[in-house]
MIMAR-679841 format. One record per residue (C-alpha): residue number from 1; x, y, z; residue in one letter. Coordinates in steps of 0.001 Angstrom, whole numbers. Each point is the difference from the previous one (the first is absolute). Layout:
% residues N
nr/u/v/w/rest
NUM/X/Y/Z/A .
...
END
This chain:
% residues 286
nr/u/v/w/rest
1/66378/-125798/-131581/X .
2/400/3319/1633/X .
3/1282/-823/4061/X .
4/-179/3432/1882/X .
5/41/-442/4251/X .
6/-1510/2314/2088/X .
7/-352/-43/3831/X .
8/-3023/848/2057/X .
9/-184/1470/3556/X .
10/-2883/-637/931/X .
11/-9986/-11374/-20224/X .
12/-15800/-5392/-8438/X .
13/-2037/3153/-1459/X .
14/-621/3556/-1643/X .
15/-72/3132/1850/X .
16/-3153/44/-660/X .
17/-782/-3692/869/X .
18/1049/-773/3399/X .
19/309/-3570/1147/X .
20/-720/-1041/3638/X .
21/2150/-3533/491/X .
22/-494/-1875/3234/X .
23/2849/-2113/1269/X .
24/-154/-3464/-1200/X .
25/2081/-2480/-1281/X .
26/2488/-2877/1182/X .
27/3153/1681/1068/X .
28/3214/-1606/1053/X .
29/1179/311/3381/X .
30/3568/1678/375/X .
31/-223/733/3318/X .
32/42/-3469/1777/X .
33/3348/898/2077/X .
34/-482/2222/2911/X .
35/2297/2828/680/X .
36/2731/18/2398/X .
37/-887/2874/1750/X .
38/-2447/150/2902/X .
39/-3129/1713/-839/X .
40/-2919/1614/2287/X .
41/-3674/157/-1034/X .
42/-2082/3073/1281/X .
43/-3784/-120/212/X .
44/-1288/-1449/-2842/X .
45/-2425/2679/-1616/X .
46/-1293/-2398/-2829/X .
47/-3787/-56/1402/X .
48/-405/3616/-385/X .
49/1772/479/-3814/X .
50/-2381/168/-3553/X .
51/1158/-1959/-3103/X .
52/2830/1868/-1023/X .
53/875/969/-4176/X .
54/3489/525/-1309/X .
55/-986/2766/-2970/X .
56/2607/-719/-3218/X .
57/779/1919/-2716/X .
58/1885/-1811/-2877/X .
59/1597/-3039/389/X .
60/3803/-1018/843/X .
61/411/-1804/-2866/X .
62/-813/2985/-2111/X .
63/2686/2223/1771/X .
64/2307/-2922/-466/X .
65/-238/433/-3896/X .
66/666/3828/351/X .
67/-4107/1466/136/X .
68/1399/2863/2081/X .
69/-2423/2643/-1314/X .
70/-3648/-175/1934/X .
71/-3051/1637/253/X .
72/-756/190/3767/X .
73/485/2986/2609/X .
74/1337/-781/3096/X .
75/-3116/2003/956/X .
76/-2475/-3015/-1555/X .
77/2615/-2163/2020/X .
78/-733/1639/3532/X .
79/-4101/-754/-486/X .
80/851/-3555/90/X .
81/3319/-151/2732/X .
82/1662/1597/2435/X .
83/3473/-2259/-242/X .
84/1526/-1282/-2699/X .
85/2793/-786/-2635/X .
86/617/757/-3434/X .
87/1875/2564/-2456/X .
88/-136/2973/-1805/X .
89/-672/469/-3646/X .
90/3496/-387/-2048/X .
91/1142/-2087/3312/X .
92/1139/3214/1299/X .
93/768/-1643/3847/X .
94/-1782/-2436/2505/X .
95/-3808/1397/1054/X .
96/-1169/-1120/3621/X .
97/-2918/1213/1341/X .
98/-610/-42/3656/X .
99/-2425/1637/2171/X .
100/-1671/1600/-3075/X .
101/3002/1891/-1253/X .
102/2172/-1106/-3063/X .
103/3696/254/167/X .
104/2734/-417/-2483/X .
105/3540/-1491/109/X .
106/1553/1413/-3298/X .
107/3727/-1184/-1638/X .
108/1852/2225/1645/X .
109/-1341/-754/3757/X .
110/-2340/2922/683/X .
111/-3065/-1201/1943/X .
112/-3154/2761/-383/X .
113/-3413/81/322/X .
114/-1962/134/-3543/X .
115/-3274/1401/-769/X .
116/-3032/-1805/-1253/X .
117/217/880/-3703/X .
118/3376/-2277/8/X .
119/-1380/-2416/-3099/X .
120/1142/-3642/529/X .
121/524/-3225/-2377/X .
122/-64/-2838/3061/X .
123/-1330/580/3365/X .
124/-2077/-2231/2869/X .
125/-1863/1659/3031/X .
126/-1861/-814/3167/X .
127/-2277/1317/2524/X .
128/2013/-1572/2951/X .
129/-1500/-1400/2642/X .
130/2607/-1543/2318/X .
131/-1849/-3489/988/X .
132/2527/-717/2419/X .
133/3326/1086/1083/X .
134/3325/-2155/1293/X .
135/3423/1349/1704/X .
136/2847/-1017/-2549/X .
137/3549/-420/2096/X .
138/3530/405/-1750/X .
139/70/-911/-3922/X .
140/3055/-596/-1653/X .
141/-1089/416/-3490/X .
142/-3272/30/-2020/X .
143/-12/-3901/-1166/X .
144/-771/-136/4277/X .
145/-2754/2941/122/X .
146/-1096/-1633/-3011/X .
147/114/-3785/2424/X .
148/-2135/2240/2362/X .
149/-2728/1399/-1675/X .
150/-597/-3340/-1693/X .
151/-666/-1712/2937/X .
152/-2674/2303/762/X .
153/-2157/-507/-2989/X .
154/-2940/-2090/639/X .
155/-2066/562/-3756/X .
156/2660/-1485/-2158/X .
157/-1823/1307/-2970/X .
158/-742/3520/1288/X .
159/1876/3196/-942/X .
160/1617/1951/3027/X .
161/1202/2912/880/X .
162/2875/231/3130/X .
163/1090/3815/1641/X .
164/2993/-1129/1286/X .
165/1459/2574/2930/X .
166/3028/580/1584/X .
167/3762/334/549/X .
168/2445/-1047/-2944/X .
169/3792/-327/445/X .
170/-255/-445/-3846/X .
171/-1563/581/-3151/X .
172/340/-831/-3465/X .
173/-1841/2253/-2222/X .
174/-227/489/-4051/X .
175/-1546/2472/-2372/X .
176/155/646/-4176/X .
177/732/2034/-2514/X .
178/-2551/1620/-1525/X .
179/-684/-1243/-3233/X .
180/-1029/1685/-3267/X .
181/-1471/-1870/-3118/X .
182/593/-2161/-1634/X .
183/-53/-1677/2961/X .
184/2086/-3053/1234/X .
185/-1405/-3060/1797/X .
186/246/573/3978/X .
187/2590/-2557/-59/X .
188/2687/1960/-2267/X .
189/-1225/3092/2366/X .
190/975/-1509/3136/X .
191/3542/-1080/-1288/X .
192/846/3519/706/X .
193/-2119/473/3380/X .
194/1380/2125/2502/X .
195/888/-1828/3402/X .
196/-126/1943/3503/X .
197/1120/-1302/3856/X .
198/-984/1395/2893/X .
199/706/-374/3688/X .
200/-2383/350/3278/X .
201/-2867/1213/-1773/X .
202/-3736/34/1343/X .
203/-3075/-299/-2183/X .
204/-2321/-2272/-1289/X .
205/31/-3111/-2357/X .
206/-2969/468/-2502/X .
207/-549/-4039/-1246/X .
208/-2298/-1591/-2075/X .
209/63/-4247/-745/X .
210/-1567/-966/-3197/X .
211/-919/-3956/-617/X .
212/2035/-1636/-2383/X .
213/-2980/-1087/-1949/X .
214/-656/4321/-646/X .
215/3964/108/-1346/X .
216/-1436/1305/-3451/X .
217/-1944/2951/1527/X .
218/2553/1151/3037/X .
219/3436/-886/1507/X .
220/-240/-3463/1794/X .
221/960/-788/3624/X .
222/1228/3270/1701/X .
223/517/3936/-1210/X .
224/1773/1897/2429/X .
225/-216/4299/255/X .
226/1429/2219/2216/X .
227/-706/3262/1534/X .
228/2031/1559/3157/X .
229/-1826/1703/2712/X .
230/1611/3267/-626/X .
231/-1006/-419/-3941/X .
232/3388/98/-1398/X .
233/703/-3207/-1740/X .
234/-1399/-2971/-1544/X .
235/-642/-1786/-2744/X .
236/115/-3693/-897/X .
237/1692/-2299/2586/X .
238/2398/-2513/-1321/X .
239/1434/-1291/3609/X .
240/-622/1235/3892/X .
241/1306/-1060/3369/X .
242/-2437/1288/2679/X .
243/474/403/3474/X .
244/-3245/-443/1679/X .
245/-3695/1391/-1493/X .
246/-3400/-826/-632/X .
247/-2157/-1822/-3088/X .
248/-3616/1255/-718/X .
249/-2018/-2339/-2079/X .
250/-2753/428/-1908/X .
251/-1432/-2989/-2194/X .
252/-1599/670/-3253/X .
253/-2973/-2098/-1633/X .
254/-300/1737/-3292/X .
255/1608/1627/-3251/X .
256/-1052/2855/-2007/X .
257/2143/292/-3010/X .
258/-278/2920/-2314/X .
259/1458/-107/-3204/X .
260/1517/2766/-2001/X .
261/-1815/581/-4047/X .
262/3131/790/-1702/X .
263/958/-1538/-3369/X .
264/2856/-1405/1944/X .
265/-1486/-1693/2532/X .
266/-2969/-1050/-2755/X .
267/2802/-1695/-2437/X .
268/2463/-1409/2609/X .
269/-252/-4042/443/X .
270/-9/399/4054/X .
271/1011/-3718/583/X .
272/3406/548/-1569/X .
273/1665/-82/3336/X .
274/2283/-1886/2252/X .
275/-1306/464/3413/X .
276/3731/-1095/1534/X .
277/974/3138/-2138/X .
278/-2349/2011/1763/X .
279/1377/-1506/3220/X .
280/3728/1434/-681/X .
281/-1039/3350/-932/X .
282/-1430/150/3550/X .
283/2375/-1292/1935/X .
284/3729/87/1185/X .
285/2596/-182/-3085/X .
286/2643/-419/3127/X .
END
């Protein structure tokens, strides 16, 4: 593992078969312990909002086994989403979308904007609609955001997507080499991941929570992206500590899942996967 610091001034279907999947299914709650921190709820916008669909294309458990080569543009993405997380084909850096626009956070810590004919091996998207929106007070690290944004999901079984905004006296960021075939397992890519800090920064959290009982299709519990205001970093967020800032939230009541037609993806047994080791390729290795 590469560690490089850096301070701040300022990761069921064909292509040509898509699957709708409402969300159903018993799901265990994690979330029964409220957070520490205070937290204020805003008018409640819920009445107003359409059923919402989180657009997929590919699954995680297909990335975890090293599918890194996909089919999709990033311009099919953006008919379906206008914020979202993924990668690049080849892994080459963390992909957040927000506000329409797709940005990449490559190995060696450059944060651009990328074009729409970017192809892309894993990526999820939504038409946000923020449904309501709380104040979020001083968070010491993400297991408490994480505490926070728990507590304010009512449809246990939903998919939902969080814009989190606002001052951060620290982030914990990583990105990947790009990766050439054959190609490893993400796992043996992320051993070397790049690690970045940065102070006093101000942008917005791009989050999406997947149900434990959808572990096979997309990373369960909570997937944290980054993009500053001023558009110069980003990237996957290991750890935070946030000074004061505000949570959008937008529940969603269905899944469209694309799948890729490649003889890869068509010969690969899919259920070959240990979801905890999808949970420590997305979170801290401390």
């Amino acid at each position: 593992m590469n560690k490089k610091f850096l301070v701040s001034s300022v990761a069921v279907l064909a292509v040509a078969s898509v699957t709708t999947i409402s969300a159903f299914a018993a799901e265990k709650d994690a979330t029964a312990a409220k957070p520490a921190k205070a937290v204020e709820q805003s008018q409640d916008k819920g009445a107003n909002k359409k059923d919402n669909t989180l657009f997929q294309y590919s699954t995680i458990n297909a990335l975890m086994q090293g599918q890194f080569d996909g089919e999709l543009s990033l311009g099919e993405v953006a008919k379906h989403g206008d914020t979202g997380l993924g990668t690049f084909n080849g892994v080459n850096g963390e992909l957040t979308q927000i506000d329409g626009k797709f940005y990449r956070f490559d190995n060696d810590g450059h944060f651009e904007e990328v074009g729409k004919d970017e192809l892309t091996p894993f990526v999820s998207s939504v038409k946000f609609q923020s449904e309501k929106t709380i104040e979020v007070g001083t968070i010491n690290d993400i297991t408490e955001l994480t505490a926070i944004l728990a507590n304010n999901i009512d449809k246990k079984n939903n998919f939902y997507a969080f814009k989190v905004h606002g001052t951060f006296n620290y982030l914990k960021a990583r990105s990947e080499p790009k990766q050439e075939k054959p190609f490893k397992t993400l796992p043996e890519v992320l051993a070397n991941q790049s690690i970045w800090e940065y102070e006093n920064v101000t942008g917005t959290l791009v989050v999406f929570y997947t149900p434990n009982y959808a572990a096979m299709f997309n990373v369960p519990g909570y997937h944290y992206h980054f993009v500053s205001d001023d558009r110069a970093i980003g990237g996957h967020i290991l750890n935070l500590k946030m000074q004061s800032g505000t949570a959008e939230i937008d529940s969603i009541g269905n899944l469209e899942v694309q799948l890729p037609q490649t003889p890869e993806f068509n010969s690969t047994d899919l259920t070959q996967v240990d979801p905890q080791d999808v949970h420590d390729v997305e979170t801290d290795p401390q």
